[in-house]
C-alpha positions as CSV (number, residue, x, y, z in Angstrom):
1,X,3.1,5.7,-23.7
2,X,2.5,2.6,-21.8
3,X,5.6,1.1,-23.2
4,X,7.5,4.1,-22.2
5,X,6.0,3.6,-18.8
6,X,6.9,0.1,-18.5
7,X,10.7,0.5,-20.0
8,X,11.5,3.3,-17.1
9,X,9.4,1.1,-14.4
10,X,11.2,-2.0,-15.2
11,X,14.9,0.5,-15.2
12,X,14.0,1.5,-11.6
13,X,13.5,-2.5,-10.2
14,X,16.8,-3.2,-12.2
15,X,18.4,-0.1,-10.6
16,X,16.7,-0.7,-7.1
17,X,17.1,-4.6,-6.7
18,X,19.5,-6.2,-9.0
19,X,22.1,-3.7,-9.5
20,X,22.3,-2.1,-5.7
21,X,24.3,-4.4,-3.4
22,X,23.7,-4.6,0.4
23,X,26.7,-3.0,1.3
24,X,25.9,-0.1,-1.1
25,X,22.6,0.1,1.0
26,X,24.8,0.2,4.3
27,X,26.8,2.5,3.1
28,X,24.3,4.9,2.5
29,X,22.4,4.3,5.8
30,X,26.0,5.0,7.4
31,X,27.1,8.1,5.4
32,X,23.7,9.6,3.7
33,X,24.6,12.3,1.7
34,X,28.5,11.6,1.8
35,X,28.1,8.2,0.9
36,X,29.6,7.7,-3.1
37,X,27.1,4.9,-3.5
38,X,24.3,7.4,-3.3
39,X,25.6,9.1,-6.5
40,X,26.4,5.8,-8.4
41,X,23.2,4.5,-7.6
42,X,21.4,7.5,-8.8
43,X,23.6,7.3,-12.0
44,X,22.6,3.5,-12.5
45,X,19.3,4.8,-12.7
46,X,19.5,7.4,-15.2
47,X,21.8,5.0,-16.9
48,X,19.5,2.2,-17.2
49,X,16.6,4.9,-18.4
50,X,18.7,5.9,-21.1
51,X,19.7,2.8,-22.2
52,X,15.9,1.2,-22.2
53,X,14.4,4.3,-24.5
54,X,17.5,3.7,-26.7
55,X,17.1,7.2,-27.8
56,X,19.5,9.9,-27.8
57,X,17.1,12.6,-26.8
58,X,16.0,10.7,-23.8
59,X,18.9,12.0,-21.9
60,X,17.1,15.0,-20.5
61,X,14.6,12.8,-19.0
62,X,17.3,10.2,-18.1
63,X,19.0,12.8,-16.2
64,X,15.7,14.4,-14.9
65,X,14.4,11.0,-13.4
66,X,18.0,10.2,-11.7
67,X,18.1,13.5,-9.9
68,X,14.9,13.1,-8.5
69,X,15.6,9.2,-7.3
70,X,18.5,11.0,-5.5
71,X,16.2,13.4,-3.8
72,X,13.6,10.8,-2.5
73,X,16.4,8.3,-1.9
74,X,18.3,10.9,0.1
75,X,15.5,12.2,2.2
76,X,14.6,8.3,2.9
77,X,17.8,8.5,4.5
78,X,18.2,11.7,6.6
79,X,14.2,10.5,8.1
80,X,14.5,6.9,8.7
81,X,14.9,5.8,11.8
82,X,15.7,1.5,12.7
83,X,12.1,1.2,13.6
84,X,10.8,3.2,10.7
85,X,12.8,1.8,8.0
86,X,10.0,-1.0,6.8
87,X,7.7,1.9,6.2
88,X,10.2,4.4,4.8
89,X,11.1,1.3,2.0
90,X,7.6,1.4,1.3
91,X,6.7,4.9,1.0
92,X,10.1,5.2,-1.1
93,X,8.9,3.0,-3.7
94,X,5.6,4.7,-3.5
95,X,7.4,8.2,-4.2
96,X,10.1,6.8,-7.0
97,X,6.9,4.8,-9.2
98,X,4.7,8.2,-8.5
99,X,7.6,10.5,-9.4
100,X,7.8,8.0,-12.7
101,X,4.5,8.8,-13.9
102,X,4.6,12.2,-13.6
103,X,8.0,13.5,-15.0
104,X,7.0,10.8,-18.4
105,X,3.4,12.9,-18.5
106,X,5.4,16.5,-18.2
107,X,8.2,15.6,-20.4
108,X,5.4,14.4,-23.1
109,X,2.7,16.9,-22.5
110,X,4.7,20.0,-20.6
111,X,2.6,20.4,-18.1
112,X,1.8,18.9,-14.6
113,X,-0.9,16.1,-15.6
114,X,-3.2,16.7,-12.5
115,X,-5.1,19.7,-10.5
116,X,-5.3,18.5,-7.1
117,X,-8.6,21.0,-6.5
118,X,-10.3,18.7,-9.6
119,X,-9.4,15.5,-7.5
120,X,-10.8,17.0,-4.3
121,X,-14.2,17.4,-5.7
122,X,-14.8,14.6,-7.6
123,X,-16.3,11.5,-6.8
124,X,-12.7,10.3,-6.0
125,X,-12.8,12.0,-2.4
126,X,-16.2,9.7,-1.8
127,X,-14.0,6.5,-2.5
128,X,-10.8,7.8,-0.7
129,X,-13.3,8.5,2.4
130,X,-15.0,4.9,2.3
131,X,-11.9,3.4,2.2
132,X,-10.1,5.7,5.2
133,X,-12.9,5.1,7.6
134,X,-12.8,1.1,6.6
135,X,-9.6,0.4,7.8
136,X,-8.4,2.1,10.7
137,X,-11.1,3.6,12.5
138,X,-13.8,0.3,11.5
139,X,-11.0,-1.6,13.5
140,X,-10.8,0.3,16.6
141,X,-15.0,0.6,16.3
142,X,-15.1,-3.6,16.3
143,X,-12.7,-3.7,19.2
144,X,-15.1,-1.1,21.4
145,X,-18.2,-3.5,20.8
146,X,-16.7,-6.9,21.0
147,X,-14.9,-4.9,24.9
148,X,-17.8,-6.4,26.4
149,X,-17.2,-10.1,25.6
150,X,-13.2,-10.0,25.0
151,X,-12.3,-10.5,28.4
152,X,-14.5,-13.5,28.9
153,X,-12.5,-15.1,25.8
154,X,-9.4,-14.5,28.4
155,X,-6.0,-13.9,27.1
156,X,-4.5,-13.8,23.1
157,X,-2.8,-16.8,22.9
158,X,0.6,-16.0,23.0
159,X,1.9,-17.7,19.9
160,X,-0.4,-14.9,17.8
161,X,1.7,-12.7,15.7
162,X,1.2,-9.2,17.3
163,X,-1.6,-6.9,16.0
164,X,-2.3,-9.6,13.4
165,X,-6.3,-9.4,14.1
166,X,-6.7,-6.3,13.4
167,X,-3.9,-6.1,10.1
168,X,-6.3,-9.1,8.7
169,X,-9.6,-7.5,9.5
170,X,-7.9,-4.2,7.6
171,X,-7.5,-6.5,4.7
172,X,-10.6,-8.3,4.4
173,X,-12.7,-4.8,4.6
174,X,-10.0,-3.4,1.3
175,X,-11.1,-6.7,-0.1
176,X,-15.0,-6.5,0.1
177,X,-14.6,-2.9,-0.4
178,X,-13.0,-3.5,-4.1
179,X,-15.0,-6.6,-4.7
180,X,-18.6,-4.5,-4.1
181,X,-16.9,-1.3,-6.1
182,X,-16.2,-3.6,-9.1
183,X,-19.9,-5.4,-8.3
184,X,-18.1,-8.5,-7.7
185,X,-20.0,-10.2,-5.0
186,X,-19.4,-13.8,-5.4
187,X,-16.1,-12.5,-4.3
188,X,-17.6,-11.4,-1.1
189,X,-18.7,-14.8,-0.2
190,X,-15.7,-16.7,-1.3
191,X,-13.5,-14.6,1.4
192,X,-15.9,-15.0,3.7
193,X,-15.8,-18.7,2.7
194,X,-12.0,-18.6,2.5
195,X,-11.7,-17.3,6.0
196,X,-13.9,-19.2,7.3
197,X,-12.3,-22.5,6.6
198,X,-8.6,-21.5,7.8
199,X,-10.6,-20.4,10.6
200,X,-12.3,-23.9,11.4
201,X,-9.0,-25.6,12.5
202,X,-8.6,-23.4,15.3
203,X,-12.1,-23.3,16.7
204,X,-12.1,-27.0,16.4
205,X,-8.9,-27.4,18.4
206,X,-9.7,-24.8,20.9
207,X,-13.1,-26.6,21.7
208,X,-13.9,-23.1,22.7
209,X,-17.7,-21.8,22.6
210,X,-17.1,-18.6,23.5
211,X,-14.3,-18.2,21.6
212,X,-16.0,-19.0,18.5
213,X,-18.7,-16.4,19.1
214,X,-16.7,-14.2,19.5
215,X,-14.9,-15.0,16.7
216,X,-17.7,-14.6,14.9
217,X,-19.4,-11.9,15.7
218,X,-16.3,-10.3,15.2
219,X,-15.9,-11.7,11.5
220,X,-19.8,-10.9,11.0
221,X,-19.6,-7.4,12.2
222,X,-16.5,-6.6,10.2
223,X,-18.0,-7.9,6.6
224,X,-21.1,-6.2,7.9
225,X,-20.1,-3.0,7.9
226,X,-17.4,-2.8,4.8
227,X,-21.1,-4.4,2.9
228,X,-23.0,-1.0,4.2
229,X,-20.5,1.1,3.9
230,X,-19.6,0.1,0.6
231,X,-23.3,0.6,-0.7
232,X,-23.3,3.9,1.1
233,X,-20.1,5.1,-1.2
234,X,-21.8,3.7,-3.8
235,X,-24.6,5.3,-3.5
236,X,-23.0,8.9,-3.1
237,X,-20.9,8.3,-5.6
238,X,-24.0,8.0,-8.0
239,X,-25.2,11.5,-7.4
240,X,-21.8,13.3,-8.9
């Protein structure tokens, strides 16, 4: 199964990096459905699938997994927009490896290999919650109780990349959130210890004091929480 997995994966980044030209990609964005490279593209795919399982039989799934690469490929296209195309490339490969693993599990086992209402109430939806209220929302939280002190820091410096504050302190809660999960929490201290030191160089140039209370309070509050909150999932998740 999990070489089965790997041979289809490893067809797709063939089919999707190597063997799809950038003028097929314009093309595409131009035309969408009238485009011929949408087609041959989808073809390459199945192509590639059938000629990794090296089985005759495999055709059906072949020719199963390239129709549905059309679909998500093609609805990529009728949606995107120029500012939206950096997430729609993501979410596409999100949808073609997804769409992998479940049209190998049906074409094996017959039958859809999950039941969404079994996902919903298990301890999954604890994690998925933890994780949902870490990122986003802990961000916007930070930003409300560092409000009183942020405007005596004066303004961002202007060769910061835009919003890249709050994409890091996103990251560094995922990190301590998987680190605690998987009771790893020497991890924990070497990203704090990590951030920390590429953090040094600019408090010692700016020469700053308030800057680097503030800097910290917002590094202190943000570890902080994703350490309670991650205990708190922790903990709920132990009673299902």
């Amino acid at each position: 199964m999990i070489l089965l997995v790997t041979k289809v994966i490893l067809a797709h980044f063939i089919g999707d990096f190597y063997l799809q030209p950038s003028s097929w990609v314009h093309d595409k964005e131009q035309k969408n459905h009238k485009s011929i490279y949408l087609y041959l593209h989808s073809a390459i795919h199945g192509l590639l699938v059938w000629i990794l399982l090296w089985e005759w039989s495999a055709w059906r799934m072949a020719f199963l997994l390239a129709v549905v690469h059309f679909v998500i490929d093609l609805q990529k296209l009728v949606f995107q927009k120029e500012k939206t195309k950096r997430n729609w490339f993501f979410l596409d490969q999100l949808l073609h490896i997804f769409s992998i693993f479940i049209l190998i599990d049906i074409s094996k086992n017959g039958e859809i290999p999950f039941d969404i209402s079994q996902i919903l109430n298990s301890k999954n939806i604890i994690f998925v919650t933890g994780y949902v209220i870490l990122t986003l929302p802990i961000s916007i939280i930070i930003q409300k109780m560092l409000l009183p002190w942020s405007d005596l820091i004066g303004e961002a410096d202007d060769d910061s990349l835009l919003n890249a504050g709050k994409y890091i302190g996103i990251l560094e809660r995922s990190f301590v959130f998987v680190f605690i999960l998987a009771n790893r929490w020497e991890a924990v201290g070497f990203l704090l210890a990590a951030k920390s030191v590429f953090r040094f160089g600019d408090l010692k140039e700016s020469k700053d004091r308030k800057l680097t209370e503030y800097i910290l309070l917002g590094t202190l509050l943000s570890f902080g929480i994703a350490i309670v909150l991650s205990m708190l999932v922790i903990y709920q998740a132990s009673f299902i």
